[in-house]
C-alpha positions in Angstrom: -7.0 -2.4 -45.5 -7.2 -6.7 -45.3 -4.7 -8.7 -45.8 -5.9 -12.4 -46.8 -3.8 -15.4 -45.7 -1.5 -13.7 -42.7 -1.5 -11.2 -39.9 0.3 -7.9 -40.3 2.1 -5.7 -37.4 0.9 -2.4 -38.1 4.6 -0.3 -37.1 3.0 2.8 -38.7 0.0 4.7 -39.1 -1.0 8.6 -39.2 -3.0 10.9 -40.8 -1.3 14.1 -42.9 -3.9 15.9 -44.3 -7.3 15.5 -46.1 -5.1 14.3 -48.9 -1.9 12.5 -49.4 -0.2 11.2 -52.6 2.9 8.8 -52.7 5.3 11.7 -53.8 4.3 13.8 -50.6 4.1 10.3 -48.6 7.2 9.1 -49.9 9.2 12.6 -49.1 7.8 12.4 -45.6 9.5 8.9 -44.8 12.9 10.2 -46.8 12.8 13.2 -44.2 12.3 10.8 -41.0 9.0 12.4 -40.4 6.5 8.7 -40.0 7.3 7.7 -37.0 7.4 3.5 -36.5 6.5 1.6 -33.6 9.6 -1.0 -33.9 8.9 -2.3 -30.2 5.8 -3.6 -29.3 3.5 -3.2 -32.3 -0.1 -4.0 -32.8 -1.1 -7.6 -35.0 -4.3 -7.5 -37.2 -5.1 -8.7 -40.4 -7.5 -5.3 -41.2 -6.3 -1.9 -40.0 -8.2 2.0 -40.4 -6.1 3.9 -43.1 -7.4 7.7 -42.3 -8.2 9.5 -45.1 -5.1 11.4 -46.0 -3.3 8.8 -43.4 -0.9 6.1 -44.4 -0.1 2.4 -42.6 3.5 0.9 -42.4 2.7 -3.0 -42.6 5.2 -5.8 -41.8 4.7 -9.5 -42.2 6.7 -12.5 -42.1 5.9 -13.8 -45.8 5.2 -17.8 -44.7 1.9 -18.9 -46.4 2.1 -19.2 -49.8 -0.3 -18.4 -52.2 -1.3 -15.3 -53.9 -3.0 -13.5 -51.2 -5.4 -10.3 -51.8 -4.5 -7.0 -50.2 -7.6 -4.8 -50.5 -9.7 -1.9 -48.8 -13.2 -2.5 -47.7 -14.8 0.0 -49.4 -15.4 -1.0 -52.7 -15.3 2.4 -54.2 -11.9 2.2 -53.3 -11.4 -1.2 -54.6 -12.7 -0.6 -57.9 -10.0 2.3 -58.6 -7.1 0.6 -57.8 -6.8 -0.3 -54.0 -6.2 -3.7 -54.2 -3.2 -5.9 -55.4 -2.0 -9.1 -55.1 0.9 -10.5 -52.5 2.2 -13.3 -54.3 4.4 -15.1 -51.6 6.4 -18.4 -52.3 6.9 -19.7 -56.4 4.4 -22.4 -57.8 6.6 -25.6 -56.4 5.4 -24.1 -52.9 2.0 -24.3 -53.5 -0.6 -26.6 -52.4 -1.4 -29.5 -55.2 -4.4 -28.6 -57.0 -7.5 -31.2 -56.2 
């Protein structure tokens, strides 16, 4: 996973099983089960999601622009692992040349 535009801490990141969806993913963090590495976290701006593995991302939101998020593989690009991080409103943006 890359984030464009900013570096990331990465306060999360495991593997489950072979396959994970957001329900099971989403049950696991209600339960207190992904642990989170508040204290002295890794900064990147591209991190290893295992396969059946998740990533907990924080970033301070100071850049703006929209800004891709996207995996490298462009299999999983092409079916929907990529969005746009829109960060600031149009006033904050550069002036166009």
């Amino acid at each position: 996973m890359h984030l464009h535009g900013h570096s990331f801490a990465v306060i999360g990141l495991g593997k489950i099983n072979t396959t994970l969806s957001m329900e099971e993913l989403k049950s696991l963090d209600e339960q207190g089960k992904l642990d989170r590495n508040l204290d002295n976290p890794p900064v990147k701006d591209t991190v290893a999601v295992p396969a059946g593995g998740y990533a907990i991302l924080r970033f301070v939101a100071n850049n703006p622009g929209s800004w891709l998020l996207h995996c490298h593989l462009d299999f999983h690009s092409e079916t929907g692992m990529a969005l746009i991080v829109k960060v600031g409103s149009d006033r904050d943006l550069p002036r166009l040349p």
